[in-house]
C-alpha positions as CSV (number, residue, x, y, z in Angstrom):
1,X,-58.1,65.9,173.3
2,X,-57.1,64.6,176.1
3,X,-59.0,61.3,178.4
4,X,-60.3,61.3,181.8
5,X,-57.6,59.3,183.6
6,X,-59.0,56.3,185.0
7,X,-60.1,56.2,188.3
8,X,-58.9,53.1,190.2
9,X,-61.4,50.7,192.2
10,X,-62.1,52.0,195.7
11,X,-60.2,55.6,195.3
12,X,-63.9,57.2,195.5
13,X,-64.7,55.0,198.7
14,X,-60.9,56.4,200.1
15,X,-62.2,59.8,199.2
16,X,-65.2,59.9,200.8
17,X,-63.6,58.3,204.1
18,X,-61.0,60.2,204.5
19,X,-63.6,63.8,203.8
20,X,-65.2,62.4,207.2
21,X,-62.3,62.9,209.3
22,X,-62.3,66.4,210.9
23,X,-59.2,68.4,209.8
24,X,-58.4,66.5,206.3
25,X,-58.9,68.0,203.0
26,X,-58.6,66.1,200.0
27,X,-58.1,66.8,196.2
28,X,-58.8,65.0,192.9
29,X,-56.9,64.4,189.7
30,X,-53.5,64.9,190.8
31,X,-51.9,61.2,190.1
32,X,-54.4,60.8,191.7
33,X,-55.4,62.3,195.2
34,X,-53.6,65.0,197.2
35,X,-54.6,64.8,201.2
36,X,-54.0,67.7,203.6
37,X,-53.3,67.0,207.4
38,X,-52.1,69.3,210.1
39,X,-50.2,71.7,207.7
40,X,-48.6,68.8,205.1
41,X,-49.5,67.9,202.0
42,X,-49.4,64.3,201.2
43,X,-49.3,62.9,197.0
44,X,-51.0,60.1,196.6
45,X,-50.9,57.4,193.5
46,X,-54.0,54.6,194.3
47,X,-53.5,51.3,192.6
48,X,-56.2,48.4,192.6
49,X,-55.8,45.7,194.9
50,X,-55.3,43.7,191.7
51,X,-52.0,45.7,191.0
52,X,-51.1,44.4,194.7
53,X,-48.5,41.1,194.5
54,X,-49.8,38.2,196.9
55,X,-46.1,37.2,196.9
56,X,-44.5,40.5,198.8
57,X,-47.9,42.4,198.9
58,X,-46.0,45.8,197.7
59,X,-47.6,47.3,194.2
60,X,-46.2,44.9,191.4
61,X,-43.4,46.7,189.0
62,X,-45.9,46.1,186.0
63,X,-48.1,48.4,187.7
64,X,-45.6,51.1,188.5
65,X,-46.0,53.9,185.3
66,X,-42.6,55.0,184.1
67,X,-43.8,58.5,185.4
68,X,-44.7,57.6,188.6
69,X,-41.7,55.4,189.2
70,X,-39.7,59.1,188.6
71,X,-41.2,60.2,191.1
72,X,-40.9,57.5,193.7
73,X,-37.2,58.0,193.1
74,X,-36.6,61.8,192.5
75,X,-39.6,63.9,194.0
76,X,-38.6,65.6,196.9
77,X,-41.8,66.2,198.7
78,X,-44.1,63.0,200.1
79,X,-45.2,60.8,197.2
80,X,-46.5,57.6,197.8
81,X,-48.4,54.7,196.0
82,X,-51.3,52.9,197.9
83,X,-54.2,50.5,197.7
84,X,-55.8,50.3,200.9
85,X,-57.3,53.3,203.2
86,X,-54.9,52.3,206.0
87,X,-52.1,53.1,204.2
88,X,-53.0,56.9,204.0
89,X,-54.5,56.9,207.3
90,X,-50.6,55.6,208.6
91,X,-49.0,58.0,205.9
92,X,-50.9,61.3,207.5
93,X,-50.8,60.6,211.1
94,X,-54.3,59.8,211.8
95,X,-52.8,56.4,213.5
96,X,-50.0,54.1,213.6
């Protein structure tokens, strides 16, 4: 039988935020949210801020799943890993 994957710090609070901004739709459990905005669909993988270097402040290798790494390199639609709101919020559109 297959786990719950485990949900990383904060991706609830990310959830809920981005549910409160009129035309986004979000989805759970894909690796692990998928955000709709003006017609796109937008993959999402969120990472702790602990899995965050304070060196280069990009997501340290260790972190990065071998699965998810394949994707980074070979999907062909938007796939991105984040660990703060902002990031999304940049990633969609909502601001620059």
């Amino acid at each position: 039988m297959r786990r719950a994957a485990k949900i990383d710090r904060g991706q609830r609070a990310m959830v809920k935020a981005l549910r409160q901004i009129p035309g986004v739709t979000v989805t759970v459990g894909m690796d692990d949210i998928l955000v709709g905005h003006k017609g796109k669909t937008y993959w999402f993988e969120v990472k702790a801020p602990e899995a965050i270097s304070k060196r280069t402040g990009m997501v340290k290798d260790s972190e990065i799943t071998p699965s998810e790494r394949e994707r980074l390199d070979n999907w062909s639609g938007h796939y991105s890993i984040v660990w703060d709101l902002n990031h999304i919020l940049q990633e969609i559109g909502v601001y620059d």
